[in-house]
C-alpha positions in Angstrom: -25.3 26.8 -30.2 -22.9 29.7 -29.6 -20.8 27.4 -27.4 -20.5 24.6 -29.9 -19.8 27.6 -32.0 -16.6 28.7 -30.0 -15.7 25.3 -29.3 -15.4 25.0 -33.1 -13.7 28.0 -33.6 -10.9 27.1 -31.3 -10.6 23.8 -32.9 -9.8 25.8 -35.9 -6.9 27.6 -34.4 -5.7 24.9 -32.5 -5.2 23.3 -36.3 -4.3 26.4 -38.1 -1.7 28.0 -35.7 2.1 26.7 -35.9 2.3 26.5 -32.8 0.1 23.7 -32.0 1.5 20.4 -30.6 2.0 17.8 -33.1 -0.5 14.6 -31.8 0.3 11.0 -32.9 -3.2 11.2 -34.2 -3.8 13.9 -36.2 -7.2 15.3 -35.4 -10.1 14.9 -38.2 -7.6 13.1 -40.3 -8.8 9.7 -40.7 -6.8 7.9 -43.6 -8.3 4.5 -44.5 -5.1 3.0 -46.4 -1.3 3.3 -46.6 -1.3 5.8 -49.8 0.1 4.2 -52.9 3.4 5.0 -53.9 1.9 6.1 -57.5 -1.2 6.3 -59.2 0.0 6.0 -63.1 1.4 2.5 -63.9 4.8 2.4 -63.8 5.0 2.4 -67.3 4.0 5.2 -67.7 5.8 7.4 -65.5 8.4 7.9 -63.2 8.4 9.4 -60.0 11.2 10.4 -58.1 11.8 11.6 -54.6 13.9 14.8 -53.6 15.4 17.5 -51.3 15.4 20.8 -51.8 17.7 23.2 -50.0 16.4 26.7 -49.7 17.9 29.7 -47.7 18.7 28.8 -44.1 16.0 31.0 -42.4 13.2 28.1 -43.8 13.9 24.3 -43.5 14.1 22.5 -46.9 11.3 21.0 -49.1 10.4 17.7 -49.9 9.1 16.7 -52.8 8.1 14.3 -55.3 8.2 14.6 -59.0 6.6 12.4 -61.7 7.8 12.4 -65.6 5.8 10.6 -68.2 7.9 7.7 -70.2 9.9 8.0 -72.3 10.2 11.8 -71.1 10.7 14.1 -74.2 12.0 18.0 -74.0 9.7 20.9 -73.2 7.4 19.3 -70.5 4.6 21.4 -69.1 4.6 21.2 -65.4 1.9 20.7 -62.8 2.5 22.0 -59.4 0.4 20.3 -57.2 -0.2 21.8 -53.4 -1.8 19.4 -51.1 -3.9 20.5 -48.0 -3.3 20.0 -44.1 -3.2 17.1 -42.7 -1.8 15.7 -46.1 1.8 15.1 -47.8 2.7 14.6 -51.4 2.0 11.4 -51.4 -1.3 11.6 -50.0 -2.2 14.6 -52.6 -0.6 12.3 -55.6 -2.8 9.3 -54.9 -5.6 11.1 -53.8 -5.9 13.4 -56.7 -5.0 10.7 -58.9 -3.2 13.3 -61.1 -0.3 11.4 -62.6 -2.5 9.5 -64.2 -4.2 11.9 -65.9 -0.9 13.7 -66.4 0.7 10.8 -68.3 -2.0 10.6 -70.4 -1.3 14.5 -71.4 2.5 14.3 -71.6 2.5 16.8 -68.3 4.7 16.6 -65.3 3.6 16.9 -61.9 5.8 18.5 -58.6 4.5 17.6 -55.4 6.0 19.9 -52.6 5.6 19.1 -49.5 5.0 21.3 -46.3 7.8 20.3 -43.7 6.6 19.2 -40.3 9.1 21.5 -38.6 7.4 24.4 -40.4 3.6 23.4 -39.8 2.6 20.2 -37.1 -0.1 19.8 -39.8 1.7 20.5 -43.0 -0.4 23.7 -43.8 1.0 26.1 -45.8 0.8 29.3 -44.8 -0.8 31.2 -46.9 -2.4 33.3 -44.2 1.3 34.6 -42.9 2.2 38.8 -44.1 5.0 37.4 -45.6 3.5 34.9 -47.9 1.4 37.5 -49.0 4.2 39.7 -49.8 5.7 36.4 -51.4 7.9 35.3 -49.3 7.7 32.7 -47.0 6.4 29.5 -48.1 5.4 31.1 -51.5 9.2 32.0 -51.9 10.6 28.4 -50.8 7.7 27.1 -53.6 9.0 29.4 -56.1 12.7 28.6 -55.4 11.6 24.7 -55.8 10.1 25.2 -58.8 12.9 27.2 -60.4 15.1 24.4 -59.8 13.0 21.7 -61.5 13.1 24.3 -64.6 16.9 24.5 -64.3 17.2 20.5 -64.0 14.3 18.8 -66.3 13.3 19.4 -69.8 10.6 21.6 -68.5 8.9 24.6 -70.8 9.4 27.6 -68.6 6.0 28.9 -70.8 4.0 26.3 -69.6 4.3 25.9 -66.0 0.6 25.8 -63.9 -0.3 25.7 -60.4 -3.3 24.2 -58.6 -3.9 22.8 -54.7 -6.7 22.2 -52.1 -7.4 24.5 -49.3 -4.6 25.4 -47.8 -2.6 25.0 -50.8 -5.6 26.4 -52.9 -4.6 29.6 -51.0 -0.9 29.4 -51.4 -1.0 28.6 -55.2 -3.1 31.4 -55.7 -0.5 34.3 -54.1 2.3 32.3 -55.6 0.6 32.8 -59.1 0.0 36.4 -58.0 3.4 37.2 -56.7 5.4 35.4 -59.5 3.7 36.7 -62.9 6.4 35.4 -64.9 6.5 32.6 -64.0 3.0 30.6 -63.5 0.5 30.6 -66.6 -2.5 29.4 -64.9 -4.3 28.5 -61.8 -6.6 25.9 -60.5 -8.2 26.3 -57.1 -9.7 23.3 -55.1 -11.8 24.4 -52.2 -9.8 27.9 -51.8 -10.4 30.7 -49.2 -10.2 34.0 -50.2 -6.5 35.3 -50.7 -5.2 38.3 -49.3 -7.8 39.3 -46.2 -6.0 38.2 -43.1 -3.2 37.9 -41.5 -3.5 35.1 -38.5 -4.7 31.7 -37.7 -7.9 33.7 -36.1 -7.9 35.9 -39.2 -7.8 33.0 -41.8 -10.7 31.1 -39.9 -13.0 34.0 -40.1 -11.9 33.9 -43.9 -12.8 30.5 -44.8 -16.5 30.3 -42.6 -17.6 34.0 -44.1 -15.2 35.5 -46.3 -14.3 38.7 -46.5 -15.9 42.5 -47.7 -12.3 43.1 -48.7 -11.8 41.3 -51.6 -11.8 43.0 -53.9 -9.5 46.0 -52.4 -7.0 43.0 -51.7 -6.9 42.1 -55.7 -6.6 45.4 -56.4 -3.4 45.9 -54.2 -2.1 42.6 -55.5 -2.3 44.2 -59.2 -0.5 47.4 -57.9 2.2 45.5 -56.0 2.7 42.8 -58.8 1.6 43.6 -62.3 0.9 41.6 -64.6 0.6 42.5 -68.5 -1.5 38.8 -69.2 -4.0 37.4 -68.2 -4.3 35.0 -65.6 -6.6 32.0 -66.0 -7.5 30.5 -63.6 -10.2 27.7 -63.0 -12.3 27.6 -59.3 -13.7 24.3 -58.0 -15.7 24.2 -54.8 -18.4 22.8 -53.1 -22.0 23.4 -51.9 -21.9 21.8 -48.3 -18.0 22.4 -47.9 -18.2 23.6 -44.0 -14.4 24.4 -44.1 -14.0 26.7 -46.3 -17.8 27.8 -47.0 -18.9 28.7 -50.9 -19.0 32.5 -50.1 -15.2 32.2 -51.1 -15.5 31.0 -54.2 -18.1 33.7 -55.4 -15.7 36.1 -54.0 -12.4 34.8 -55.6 -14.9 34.6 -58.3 -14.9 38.8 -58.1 -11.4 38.8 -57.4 -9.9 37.5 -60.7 -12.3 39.2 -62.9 -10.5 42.4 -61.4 -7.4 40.9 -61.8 -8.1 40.6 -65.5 -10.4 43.5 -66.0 -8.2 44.3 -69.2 -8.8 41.3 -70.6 -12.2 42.3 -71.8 -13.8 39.3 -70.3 -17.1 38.1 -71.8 -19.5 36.0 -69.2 -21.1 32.8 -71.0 -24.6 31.9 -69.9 -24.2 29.6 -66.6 -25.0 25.7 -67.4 -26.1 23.1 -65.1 -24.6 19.3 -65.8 -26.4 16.4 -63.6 -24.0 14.2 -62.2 -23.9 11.0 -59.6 -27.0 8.4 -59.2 -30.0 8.5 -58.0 -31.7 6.8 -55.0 -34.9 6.9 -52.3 -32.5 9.4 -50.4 -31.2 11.8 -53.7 -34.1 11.1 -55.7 -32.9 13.7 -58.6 -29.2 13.6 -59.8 -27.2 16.7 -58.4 -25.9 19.4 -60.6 -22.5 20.6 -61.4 -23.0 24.4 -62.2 -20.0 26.3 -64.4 -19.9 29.7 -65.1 -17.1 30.9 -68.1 -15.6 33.5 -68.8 -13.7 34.1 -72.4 -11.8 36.6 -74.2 -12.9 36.6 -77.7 -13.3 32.4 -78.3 -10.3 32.1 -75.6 -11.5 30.7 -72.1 -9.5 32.5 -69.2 -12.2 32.2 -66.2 -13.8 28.9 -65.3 -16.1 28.7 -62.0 -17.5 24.7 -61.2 -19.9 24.6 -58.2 -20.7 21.0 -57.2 -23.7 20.3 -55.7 -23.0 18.0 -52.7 -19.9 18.2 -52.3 -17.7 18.8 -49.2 -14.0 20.1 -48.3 -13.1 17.4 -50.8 -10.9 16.8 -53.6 -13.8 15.6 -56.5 -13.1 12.5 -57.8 -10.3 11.5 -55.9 -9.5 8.6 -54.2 -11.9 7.7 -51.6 -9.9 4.9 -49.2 -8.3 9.0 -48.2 -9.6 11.4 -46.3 -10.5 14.8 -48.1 -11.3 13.0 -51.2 -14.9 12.3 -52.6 -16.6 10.2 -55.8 -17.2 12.0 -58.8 -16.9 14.5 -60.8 -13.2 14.6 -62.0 -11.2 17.6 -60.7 -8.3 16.1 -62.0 -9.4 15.9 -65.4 -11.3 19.5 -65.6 -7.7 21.1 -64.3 -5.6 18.9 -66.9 -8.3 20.3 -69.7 -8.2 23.9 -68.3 -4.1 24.2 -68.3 -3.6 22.3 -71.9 -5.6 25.8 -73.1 -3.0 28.1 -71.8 0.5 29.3 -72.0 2.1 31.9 -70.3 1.4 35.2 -72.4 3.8 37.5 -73.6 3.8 41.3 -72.1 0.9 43.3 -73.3 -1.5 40.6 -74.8 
């Protein structure tokens, strides 16, 4: 057992470090399908593909940007941040998030992790100068600037969410840009803050961290914020990836990242979801636990039983996406709720 544990261990680094040669076949990736070039019907949206050219130290980002049609002024803005192993357009069909976005009158930004940067596309969220936000949280940030500058997009209303890897880099970006991001949704996230390295950043995601809560606590000394930030947390019981410790422990960290918020826990409820057979003889349970300000909800933790290092709900002809429930559709419900809050609400 403890050499299958080391042997997985290093498998881990081998995928997480930047330095690790770029296969034709990427490991444990096993796509069923071309992806799609949309998942909306082209009625209903339009999806465009771009460059954009940040500072020379970083290569530029890709990316892909869907508008609902006819595309009126003061758009709220998805930014969607896909996990290793996976590019925007993987993420877009996988997620299946312009569809639900065009039924909201959102738009969605798909960055895209260069290859040049990452041989698996992670972002790297466990790097000192993400944390700092710099790095790929900086190039993000840049990107997302310029889609405000260039689109009829509400500055007020601009949300981040990913999977993973990009779980973890949409978190420090919404904790290193205050201004600008009014809420958060976090698919399958490790722990933000705790480590430093590939080795540091596996240790993270098998057994998170004792500290936490002293990271969310430099985070609000380093980059303070007046609002709240809302953020929504979706994980999974049998995710072996990035194990459920995290999310009881991001959990802790953004109640201390609103502690002024006067947060009032709601009693937890448990939803049955999926069918029943002679293997799951019992439906499983989807288990949420909210948070509010007064009637306003600013905390939202969903624990599905079941469920893997998966997008729920996606698209399952891709990897790293499983059947029900909707992700998609609980983020689009939790970001429709919020704006970005002006200083000292």
């Amino acid at each position: 057992m403890k050499k299958a544990g080391k042997v997985q261990r290093k498998q881990f680094l081998d995928f997480l470090s930047p330095a690790s040669p770029r296969s034709k076949t990427s490991s444990g990736r096993t796509t069923k399908t071309a992806p799609r070039a949309a998942t909306a019907p082209a009625s209903e949206v339009t999806v465009t593909a771009g460059v954009h050219h940040v500072p020379a130290t970083t290569p530029s980002l890709q990316y892909r940007l869907c508008l609902p049609k006819p595309t009126p002024s003061g758009l709220p803005l998805i930014v969607m941040l896909h996990g290793c192993q996976q590019n925007a357009a993987d993420f877009a069909q996988g997620t299946r998030m312009n569809t639900h976005a065009a039924k909201h009158g959102f738009a969605v930004l798909y960055p895209e992790q260069s290859l040049r940067v990452h041989p698996h596309r992670c972002w790297r969220w466990y790097a000192q100068d993400a944390q700092k936000g710099e790095g790929d949280v900086a190039a993000v940030a840049s990107l997302i600037q310029e889609i405000l500058e260039t689109h009829p997009i509400d500055p007020q209303r601009v949300y981040v969410c990913g999977i993973s890897a990009g779980a973890a880099l949409a978190h420090l970006l919404a904790l290193t840009h205050p201004e600008l991001i009014a809420a958060v949704a976090l698919h399958a996230a490790p722990v933000s803050g705790v480590s430093s390295s590939a080795a540091g950043a596996y240790s993270v995601m098998q057994h998170g961290s004792l500290r936490a809560s002293a990271a969310a606590r430099r985070a609000l000394t380093r980059f303070p914020r007046t609002g709240a930030l809302p953020a929504i947390l979706i994980g999974g019981t049998d995710d072996k990836i990035v194990r459920p410790v995290n999310q009881r422990q991001l959990l802790e960290q953004f109640l201390l990242l609103n502690q002024t918020q006067g947060l009032i826990a709601q009693p937890p409820r448990e939803t049955p979801y999926g069918r029943t057979s002679k293997k799951q003889p019992r439906h499983r349970i989807v288990a949420t636990r909210d948070y509010l300000r007064g009637r306003k909800l600013i905390l939202r933790s969903v624990l599905i039983e079941g469920l893997g290092h998966a997008w729920s709900g996606g698209d399952t002809t891709l990897s790293y996406n499983a059947a029900e429930p909707d992700a998609s559709r609980l983020v689009v419900d939790f970001f429709s709720r919020h704006r970005l809050e002006p200083a000292g609400k």
